[in-house]
Backbone as XML, in Angstrom:
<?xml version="1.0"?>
<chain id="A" units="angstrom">
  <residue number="1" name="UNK">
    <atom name="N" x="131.115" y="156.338" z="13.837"/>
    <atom name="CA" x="129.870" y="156.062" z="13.136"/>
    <atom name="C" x="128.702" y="156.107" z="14.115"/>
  </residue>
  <residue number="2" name="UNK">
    <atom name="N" x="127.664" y="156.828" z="14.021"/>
    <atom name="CA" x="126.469" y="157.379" z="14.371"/>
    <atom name="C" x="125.635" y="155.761" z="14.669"/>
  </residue>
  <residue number="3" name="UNK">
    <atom name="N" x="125.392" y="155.497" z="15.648"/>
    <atom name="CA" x="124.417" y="154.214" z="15.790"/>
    <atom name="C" x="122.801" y="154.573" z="15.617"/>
  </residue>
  <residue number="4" name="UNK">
    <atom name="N" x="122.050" y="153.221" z="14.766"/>
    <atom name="CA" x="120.837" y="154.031" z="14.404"/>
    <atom name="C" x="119.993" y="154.288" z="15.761"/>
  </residue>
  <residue number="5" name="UNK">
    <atom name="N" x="118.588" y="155.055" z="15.394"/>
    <atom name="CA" x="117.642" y="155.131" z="16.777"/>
    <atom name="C" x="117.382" y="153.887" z="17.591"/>
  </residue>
  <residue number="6" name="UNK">
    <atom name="N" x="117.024" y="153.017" z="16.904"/>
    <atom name="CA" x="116.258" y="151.884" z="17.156"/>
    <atom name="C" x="117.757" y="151.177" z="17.955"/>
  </residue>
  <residue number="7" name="UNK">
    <atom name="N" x="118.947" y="151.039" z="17.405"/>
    <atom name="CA" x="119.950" y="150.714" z="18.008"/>
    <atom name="C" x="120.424" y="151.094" z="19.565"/>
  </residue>
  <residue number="8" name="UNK">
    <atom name="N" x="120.255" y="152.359" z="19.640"/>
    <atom name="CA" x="120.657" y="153.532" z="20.892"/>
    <atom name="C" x="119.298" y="152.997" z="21.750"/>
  </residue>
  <residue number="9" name="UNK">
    <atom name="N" x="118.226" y="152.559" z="21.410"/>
    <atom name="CA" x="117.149" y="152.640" z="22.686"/>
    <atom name="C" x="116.703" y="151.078" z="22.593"/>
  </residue>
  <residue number="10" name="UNK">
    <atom name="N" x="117.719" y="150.372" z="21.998"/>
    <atom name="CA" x="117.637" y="148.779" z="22.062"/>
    <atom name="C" x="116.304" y="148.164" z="22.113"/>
  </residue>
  <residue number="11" name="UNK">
    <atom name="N" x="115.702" y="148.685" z="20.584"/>
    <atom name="CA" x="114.566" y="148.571" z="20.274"/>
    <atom name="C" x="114.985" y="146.749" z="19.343"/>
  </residue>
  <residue number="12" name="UNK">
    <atom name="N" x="114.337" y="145.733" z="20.102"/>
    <atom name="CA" x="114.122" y="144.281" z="19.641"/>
    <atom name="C" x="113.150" y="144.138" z="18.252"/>
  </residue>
  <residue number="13" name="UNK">
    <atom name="N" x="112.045" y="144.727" z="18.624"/>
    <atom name="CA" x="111.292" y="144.704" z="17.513"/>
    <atom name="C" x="110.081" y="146.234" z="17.064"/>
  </residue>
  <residue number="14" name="UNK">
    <atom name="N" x="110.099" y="146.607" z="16.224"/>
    <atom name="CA" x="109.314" y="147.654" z="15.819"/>
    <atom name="C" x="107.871" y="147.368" z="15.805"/>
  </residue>
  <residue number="15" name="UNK">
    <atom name="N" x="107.131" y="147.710" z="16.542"/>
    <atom name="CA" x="105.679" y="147.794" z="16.167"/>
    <atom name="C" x="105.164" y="148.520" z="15.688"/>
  </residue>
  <residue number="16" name="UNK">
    <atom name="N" x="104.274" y="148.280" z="14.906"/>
    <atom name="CA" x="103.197" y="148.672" z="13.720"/>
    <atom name="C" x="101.877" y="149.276" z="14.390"/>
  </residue>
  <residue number="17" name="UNK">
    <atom name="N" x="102.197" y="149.320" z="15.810"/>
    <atom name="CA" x="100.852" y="150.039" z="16.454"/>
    <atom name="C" x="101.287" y="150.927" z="17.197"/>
  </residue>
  <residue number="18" name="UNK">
    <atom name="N" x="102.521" y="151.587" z="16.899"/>
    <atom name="CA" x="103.564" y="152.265" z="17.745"/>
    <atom name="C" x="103.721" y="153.818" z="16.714"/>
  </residue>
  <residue number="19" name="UNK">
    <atom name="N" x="102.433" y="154.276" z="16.115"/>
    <atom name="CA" x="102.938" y="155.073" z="15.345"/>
    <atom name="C" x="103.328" y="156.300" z="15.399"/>
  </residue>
  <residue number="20" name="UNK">
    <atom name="N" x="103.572" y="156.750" z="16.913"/>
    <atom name="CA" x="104.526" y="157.999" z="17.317"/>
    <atom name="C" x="105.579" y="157.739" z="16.905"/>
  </residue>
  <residue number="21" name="UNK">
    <atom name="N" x="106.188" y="156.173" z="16.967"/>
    <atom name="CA" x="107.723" y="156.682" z="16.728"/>
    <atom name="C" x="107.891" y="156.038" z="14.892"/>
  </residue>
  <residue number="22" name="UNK">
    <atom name="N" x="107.337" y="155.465" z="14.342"/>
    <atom name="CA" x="107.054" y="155.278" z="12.626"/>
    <atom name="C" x="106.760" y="156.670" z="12.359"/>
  </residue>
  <residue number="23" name="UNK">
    <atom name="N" x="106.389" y="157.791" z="12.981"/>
    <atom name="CA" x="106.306" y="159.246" z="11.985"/>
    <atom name="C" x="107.162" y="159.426" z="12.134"/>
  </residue>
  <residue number="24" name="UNK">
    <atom name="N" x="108.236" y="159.157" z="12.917"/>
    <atom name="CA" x="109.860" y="160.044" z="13.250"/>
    <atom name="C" x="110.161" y="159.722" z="11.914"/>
  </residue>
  <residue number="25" name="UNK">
    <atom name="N" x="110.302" y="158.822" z="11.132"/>
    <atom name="CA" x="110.803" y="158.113" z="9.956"/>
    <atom name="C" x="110.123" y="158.282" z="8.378"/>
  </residue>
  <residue number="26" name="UNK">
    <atom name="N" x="108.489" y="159.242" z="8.675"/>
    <atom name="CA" x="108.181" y="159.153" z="7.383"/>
    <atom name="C" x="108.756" y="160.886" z="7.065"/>
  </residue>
  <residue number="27" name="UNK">
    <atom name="N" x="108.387" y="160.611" z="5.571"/>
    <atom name="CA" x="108.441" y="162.581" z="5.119"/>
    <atom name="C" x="107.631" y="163.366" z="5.592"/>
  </residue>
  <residue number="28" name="UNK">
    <atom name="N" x="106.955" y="164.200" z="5.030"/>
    <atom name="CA" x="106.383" y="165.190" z="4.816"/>
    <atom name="C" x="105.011" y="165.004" z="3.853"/>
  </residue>
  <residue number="29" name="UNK">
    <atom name="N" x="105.339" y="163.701" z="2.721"/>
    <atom name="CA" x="104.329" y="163.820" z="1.805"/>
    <atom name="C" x="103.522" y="162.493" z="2.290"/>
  </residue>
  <residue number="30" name="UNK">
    <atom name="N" x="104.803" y="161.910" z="3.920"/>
    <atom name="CA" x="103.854" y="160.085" z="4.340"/>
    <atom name="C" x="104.285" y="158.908" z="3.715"/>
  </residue>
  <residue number="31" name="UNK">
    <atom name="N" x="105.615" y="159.443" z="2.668"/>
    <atom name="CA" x="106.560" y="158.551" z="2.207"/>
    <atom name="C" x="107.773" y="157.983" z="3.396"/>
  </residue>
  <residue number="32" name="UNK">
    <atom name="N" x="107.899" y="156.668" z="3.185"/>
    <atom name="CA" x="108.870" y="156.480" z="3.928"/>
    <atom name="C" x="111.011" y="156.872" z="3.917"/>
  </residue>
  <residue number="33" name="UNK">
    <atom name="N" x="111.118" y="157.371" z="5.118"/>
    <atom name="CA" x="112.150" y="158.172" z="4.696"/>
    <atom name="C" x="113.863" y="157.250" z="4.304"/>
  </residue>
  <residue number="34" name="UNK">
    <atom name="N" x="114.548" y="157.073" z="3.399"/>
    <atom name="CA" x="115.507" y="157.025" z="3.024"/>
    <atom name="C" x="116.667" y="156.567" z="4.216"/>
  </residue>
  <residue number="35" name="UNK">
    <atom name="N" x="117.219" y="155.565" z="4.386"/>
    <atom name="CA" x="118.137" y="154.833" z="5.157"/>
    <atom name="C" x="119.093" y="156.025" z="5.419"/>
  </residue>
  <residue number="36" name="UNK">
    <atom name="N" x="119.791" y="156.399" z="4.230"/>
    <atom name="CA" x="121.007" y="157.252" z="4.345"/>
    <atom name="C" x="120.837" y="158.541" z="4.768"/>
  </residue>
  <residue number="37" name="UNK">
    <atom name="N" x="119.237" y="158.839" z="4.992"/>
    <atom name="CA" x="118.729" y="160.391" z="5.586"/>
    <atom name="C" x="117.850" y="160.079" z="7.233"/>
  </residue>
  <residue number="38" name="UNK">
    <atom name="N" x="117.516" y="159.433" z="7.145"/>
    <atom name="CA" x="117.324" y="158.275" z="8.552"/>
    <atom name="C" x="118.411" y="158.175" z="9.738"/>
  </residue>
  <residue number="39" name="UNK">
    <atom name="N" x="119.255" y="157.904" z="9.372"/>
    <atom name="CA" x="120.136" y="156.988" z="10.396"/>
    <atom name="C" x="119.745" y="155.630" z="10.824"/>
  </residue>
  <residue number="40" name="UNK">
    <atom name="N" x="119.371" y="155.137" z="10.296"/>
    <atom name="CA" x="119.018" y="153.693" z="10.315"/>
    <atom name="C" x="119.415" y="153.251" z="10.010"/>
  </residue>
  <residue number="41" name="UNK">
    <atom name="N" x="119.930" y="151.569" z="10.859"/>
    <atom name="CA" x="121.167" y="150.528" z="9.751"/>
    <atom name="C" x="119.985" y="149.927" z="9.041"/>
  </residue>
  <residue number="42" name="UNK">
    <atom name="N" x="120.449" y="149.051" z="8.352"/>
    <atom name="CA" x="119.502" y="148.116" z="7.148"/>
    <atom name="C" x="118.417" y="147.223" z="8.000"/>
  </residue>
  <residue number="43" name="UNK">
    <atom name="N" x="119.416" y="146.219" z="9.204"/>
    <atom name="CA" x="118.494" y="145.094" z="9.455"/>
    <atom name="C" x="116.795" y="146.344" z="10.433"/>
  </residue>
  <residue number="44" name="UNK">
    <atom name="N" x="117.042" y="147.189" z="11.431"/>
    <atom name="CA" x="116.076" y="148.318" z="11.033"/>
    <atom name="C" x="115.088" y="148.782" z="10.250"/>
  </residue>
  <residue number="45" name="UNK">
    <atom name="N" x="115.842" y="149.339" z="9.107"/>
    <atom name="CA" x="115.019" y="150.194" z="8.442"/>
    <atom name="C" x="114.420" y="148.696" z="7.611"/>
  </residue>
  <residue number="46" name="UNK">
    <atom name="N" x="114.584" y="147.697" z="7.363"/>
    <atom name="CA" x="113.888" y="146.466" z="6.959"/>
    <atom name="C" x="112.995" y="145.972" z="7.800"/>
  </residue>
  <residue number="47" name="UNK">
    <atom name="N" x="112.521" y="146.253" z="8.534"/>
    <atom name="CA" x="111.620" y="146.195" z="10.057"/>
    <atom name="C" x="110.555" y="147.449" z="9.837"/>
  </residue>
  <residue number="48" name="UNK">
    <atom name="N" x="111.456" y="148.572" z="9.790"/>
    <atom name="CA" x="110.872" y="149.973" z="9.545"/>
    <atom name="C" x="109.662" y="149.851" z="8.650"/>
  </residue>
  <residue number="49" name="UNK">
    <atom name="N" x="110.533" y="149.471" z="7.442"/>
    <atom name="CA" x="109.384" y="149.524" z="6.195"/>
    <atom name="C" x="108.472" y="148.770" z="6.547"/>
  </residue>
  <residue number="50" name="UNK">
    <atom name="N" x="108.675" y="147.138" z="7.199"/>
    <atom name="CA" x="107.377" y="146.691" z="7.059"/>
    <atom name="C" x="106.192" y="146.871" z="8.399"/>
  </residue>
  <residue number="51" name="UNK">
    <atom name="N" x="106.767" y="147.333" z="8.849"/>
    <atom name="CA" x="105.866" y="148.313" z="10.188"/>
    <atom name="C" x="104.756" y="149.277" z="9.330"/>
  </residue>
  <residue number="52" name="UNK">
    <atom name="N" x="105.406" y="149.831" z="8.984"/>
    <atom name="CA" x="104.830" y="150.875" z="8.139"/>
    <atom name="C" x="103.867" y="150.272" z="6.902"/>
  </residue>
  <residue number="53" name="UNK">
    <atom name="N" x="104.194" y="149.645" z="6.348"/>
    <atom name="CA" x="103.256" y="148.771" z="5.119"/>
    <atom name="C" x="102.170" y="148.433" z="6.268"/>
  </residue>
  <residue number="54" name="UNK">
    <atom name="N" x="102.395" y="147.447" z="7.151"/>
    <atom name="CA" x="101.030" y="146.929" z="8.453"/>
    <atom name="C" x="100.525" y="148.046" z="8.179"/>
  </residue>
  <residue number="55" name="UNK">
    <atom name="N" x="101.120" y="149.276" z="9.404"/>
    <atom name="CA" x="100.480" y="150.198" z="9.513"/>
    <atom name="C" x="99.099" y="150.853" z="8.734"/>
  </residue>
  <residue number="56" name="UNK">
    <atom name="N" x="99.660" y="151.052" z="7.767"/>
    <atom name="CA" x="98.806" y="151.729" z="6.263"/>
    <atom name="C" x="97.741" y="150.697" z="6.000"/>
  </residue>
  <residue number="57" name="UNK">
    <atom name="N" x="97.726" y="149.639" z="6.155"/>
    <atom name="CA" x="97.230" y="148.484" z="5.616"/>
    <atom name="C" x="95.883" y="148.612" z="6.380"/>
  </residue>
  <residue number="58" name="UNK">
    <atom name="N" x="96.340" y="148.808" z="7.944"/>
    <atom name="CA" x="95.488" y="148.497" z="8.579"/>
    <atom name="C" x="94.900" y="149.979" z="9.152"/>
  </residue>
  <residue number="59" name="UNK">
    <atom name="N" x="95.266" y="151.168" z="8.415"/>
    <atom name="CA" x="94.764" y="152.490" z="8.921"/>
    <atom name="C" x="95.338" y="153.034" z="9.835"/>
  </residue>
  <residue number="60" name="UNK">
    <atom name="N" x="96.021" y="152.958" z="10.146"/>
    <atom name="CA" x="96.753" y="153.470" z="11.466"/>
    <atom name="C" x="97.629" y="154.813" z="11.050"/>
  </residue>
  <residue number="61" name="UNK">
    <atom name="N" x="98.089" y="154.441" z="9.894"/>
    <atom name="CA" x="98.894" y="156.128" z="8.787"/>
    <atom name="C" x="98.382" y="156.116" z="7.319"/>
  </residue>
  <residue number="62" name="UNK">
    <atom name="N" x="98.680" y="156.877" z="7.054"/>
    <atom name="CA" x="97.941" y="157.053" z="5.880"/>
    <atom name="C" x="98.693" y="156.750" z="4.679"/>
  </residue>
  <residue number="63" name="UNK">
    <atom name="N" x="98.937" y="156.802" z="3.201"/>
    <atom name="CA" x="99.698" y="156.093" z="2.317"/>
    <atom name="C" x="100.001" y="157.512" z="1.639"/>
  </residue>
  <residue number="64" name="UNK">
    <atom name="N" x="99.190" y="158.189" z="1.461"/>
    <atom name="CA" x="99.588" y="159.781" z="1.079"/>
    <atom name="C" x="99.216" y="160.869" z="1.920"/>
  </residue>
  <residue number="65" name="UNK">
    <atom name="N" x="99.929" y="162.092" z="1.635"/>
    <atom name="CA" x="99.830" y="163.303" z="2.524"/>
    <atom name="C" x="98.955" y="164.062" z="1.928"/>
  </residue>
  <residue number="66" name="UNK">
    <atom name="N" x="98.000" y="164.684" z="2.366"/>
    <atom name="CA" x="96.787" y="165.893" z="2.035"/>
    <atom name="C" x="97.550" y="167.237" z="1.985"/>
  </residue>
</chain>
């Protein structure tokens, strides 16, 4: 079994001002991408998402794609 990213580079906590590595994870349209197409375990991609909600919140990514 494939260990997720955040696992392999013994990432403690995800930041929300870190958004080189939050695009690795969105789509194409700026949606956030799918656990099972990710490689991300849960406690992660539950970090992931709310990185990403900050993010948007506070402008840093955008909520839709142009």
């Amino acid at each position: 079994m494939n260990q997720c990213f955040f696992s392999q580079n013994n990432v403690k906590h995800i930041d929300y001002k870190n958004t080189d590595i939050i695009r690795k994870f969105l789509t194409p349209s700026a949606s956030i991408m799918p656990r099972r197409r990710s490689g991300v375990c849960s406690k992660h991609q539950r970090m992931l998402s709310l990185a990403v909600k900050r993010a948007r919140f506070l402008g840093l990514l955008p909520y839709i794609a142009r």
